[in-house]
C-alpha beads as a LAMMPS data file, in Angstrom:
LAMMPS data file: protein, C-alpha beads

161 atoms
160 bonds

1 atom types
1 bond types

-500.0 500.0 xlo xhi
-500.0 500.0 ylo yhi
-500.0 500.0 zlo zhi

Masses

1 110.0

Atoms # bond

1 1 1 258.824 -73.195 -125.752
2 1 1 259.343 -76.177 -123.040
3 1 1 261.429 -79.326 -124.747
4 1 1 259.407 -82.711 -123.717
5 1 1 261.908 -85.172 -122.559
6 1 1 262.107 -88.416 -124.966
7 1 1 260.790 -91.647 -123.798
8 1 1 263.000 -94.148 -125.862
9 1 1 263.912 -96.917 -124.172
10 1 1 260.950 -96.558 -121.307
11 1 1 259.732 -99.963 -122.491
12 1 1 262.370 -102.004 -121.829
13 1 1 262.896 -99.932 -118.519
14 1 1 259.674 -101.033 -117.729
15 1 1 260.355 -104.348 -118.569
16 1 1 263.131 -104.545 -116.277
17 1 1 261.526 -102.924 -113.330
18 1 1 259.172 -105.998 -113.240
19 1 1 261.669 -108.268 -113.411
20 1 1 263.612 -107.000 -110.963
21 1 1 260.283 -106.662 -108.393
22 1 1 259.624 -110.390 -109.559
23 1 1 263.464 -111.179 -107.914
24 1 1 262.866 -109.119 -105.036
25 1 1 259.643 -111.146 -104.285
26 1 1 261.295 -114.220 -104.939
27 1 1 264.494 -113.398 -102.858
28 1 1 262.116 -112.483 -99.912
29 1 1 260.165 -115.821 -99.898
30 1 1 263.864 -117.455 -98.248
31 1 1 262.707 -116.399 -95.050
32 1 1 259.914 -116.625 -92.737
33 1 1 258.542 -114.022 -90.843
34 1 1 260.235 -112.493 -88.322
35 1 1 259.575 -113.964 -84.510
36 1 1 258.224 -111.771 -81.417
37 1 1 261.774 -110.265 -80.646
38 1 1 261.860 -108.951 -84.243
39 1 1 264.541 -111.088 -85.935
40 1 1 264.373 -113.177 -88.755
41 1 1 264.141 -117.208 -88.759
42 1 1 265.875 -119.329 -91.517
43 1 1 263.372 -121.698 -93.531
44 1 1 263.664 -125.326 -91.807
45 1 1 265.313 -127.942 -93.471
46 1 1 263.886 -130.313 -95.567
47 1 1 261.121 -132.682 -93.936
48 1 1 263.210 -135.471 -91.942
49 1 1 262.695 -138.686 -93.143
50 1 1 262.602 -142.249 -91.420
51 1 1 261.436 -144.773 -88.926
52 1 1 259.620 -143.727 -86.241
53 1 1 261.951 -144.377 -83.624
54 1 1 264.520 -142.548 -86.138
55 1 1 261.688 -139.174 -86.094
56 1 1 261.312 -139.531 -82.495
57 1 1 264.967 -139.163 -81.809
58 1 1 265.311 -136.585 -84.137
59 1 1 263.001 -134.546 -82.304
60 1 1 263.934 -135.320 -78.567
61 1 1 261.647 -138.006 -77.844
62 1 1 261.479 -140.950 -76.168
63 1 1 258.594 -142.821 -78.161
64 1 1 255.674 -144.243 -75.878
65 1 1 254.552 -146.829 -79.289
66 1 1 250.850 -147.223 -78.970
67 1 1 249.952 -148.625 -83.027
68 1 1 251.844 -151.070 -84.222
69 1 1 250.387 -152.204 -87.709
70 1 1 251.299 -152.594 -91.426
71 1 1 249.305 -149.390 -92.931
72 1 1 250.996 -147.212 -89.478
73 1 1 252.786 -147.211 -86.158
74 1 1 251.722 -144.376 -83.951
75 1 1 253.606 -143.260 -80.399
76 1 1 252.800 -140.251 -77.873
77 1 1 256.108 -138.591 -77.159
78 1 1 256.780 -136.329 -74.521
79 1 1 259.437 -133.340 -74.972
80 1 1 260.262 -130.138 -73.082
81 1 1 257.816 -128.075 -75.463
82 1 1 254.862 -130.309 -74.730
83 1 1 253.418 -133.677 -75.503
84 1 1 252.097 -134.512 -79.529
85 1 1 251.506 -137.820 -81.200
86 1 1 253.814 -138.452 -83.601
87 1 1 252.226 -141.113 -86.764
88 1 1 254.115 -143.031 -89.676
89 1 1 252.541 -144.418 -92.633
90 1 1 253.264 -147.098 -95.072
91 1 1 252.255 -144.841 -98.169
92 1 1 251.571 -141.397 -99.124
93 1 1 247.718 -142.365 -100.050
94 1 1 247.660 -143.882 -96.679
95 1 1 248.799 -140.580 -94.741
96 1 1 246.442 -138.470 -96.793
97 1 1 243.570 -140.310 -95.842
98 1 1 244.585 -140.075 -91.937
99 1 1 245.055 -136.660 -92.219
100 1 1 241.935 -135.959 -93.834
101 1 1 239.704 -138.113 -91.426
102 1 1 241.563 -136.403 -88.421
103 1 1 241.165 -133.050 -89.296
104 1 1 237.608 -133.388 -88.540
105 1 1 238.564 -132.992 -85.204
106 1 1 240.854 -129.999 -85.636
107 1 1 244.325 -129.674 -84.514
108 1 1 247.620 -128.786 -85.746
109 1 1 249.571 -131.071 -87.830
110 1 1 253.339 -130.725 -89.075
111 1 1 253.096 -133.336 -92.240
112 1 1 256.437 -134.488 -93.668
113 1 1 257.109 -137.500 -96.146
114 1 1 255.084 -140.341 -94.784
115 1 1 254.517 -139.074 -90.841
116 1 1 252.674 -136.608 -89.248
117 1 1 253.057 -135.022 -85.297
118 1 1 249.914 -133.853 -83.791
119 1 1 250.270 -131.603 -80.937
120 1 1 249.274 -127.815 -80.093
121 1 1 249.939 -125.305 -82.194
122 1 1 253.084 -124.073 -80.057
123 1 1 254.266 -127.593 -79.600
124 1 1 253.752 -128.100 -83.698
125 1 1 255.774 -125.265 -83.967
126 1 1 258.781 -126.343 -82.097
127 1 1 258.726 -129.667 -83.984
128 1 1 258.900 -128.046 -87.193
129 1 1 262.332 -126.406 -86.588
130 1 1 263.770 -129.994 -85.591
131 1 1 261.516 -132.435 -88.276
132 1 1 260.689 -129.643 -90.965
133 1 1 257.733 -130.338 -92.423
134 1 1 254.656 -128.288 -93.461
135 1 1 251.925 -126.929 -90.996
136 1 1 248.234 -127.590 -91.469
137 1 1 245.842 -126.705 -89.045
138 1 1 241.989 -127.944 -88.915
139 1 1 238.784 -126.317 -87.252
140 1 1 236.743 -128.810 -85.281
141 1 1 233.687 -130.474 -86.992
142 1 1 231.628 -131.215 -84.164
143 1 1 229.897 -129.298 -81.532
144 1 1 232.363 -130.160 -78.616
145 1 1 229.263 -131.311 -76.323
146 1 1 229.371 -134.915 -76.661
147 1 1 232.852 -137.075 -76.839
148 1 1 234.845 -139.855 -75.623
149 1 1 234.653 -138.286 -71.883
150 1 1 237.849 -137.548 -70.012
151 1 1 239.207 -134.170 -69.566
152 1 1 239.271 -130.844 -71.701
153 1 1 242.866 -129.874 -70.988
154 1 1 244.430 -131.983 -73.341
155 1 1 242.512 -131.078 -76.173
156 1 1 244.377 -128.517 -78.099
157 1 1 241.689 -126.365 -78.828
158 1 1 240.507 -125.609 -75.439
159 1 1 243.917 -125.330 -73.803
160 1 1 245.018 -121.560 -72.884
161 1 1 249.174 -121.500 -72.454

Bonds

1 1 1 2
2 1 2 3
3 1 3 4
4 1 4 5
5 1 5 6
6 1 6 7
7 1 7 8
8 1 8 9
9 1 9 10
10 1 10 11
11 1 11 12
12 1 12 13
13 1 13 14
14 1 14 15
15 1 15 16
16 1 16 17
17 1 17 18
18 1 18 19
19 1 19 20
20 1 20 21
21 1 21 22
22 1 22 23
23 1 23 24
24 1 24 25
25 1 25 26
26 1 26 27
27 1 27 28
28 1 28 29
29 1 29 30
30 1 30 31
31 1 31 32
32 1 32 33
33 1 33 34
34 1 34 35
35 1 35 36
36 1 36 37
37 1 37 38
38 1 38 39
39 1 39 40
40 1 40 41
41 1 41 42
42 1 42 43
43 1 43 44
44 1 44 45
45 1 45 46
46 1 46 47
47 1 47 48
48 1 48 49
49 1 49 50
50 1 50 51
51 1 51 52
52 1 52 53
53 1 53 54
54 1 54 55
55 1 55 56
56 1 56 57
57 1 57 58
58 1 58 59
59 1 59 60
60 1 60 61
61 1 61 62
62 1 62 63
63 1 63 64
64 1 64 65
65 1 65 66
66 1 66 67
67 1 67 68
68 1 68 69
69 1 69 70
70 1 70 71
71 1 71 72
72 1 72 73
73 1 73 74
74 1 74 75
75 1 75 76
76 1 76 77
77 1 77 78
78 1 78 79
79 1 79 80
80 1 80 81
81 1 81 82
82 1 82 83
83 1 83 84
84 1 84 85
85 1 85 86
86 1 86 87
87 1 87 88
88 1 88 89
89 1 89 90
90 1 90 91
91 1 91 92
92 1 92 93
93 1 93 94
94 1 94 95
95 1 95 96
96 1 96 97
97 1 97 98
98 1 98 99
99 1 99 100
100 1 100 101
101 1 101 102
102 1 102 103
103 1 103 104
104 1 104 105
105 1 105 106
106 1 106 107
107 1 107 108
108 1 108 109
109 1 109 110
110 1 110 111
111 1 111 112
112 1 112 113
113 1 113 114
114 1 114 115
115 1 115 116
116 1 116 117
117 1 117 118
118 1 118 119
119 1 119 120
120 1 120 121
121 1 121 122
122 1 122 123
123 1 123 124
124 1 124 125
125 1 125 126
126 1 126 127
127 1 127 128
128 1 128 129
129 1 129 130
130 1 130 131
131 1 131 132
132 1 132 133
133 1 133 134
134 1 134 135
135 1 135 136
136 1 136 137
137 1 137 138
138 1 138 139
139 1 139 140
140 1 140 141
141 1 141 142
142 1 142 143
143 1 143 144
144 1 144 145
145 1 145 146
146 1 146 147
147 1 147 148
148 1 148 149
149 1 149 150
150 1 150 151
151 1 151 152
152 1 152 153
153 1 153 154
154 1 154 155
155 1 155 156
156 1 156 157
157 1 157 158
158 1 158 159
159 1 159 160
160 1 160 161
């Protein structure tokens, strides 16, 4: 007659198993994921924080200012990945709102505390390992036929790298 094995203990080495896959999943949210040649990237510092002549020479650029008001100042930069806009705001409500209005027109946006840089996707990109920041992208609202005239290639949803 076969012996069954005895299952003391199989709770709490349940128990354990979860925990430990709840530390694995939590140790593996450190990094993002790996880049086209395989390897790993390090999660970006921190948003930056500051003026925006500080933000602008954090990230390489020589601001061109173009809004100069109380609620935000707002300057096109120009940097070896590309050209963006990059926006600073007087409050948090203030930036919200911005963002919200402007995503009606689509885009990429790397947000940080009180500023946001508007640029392609691989120009938001670059940013964020220089500025941190989060990433939120926007699908355009409108059906692209009718606008403010000039030319197509600078809108970033229309431009092929």
């Amino acid at each position: 007659m076969a012996t069954q094995p005895e299952c003391r203990g199989v709770r709490n080495g349940g128990a354990a198993a979860v925990v430990l896959a709840g530390l694995l999943l939590l140790a593996g949210c450190t990094t993002e994921p790996a880049d086209d040649d395989g390897g790993e990237r390090s999660t970006p510092e921190p948003a930056a924080t500051g003026t925006l002549e500080q933000l602008a020479r954090k990230a390489g650029c020589d601001p061109n200012v173009q809004t100069d008001a109380a609620e935000l100042r707002q300057a096109n930069c120009t940097t070896d990945d590309g050209r963006y806009v990059l926006t600073t705001f007087a409050s948090d409500r203030g930036q919200r709102e911005w963002i919200n209005e402007a995503k009606d027109y689509g885009g990429s946006y790397l947000v940080g505390r009180q500023w946001v840089a508007v640029g392609d996707p691989d120009v938001v990109a670059a940013l964020r390992g220089r500025l941190g920041g989060t990433v939120e992208t926007a699908s355009p609202h409108h059906s692209g036929d009718r606008g403010g005239g000039g030319s197509e290639d600078g809108h970033s949803g229309h431009r092929k790298s």
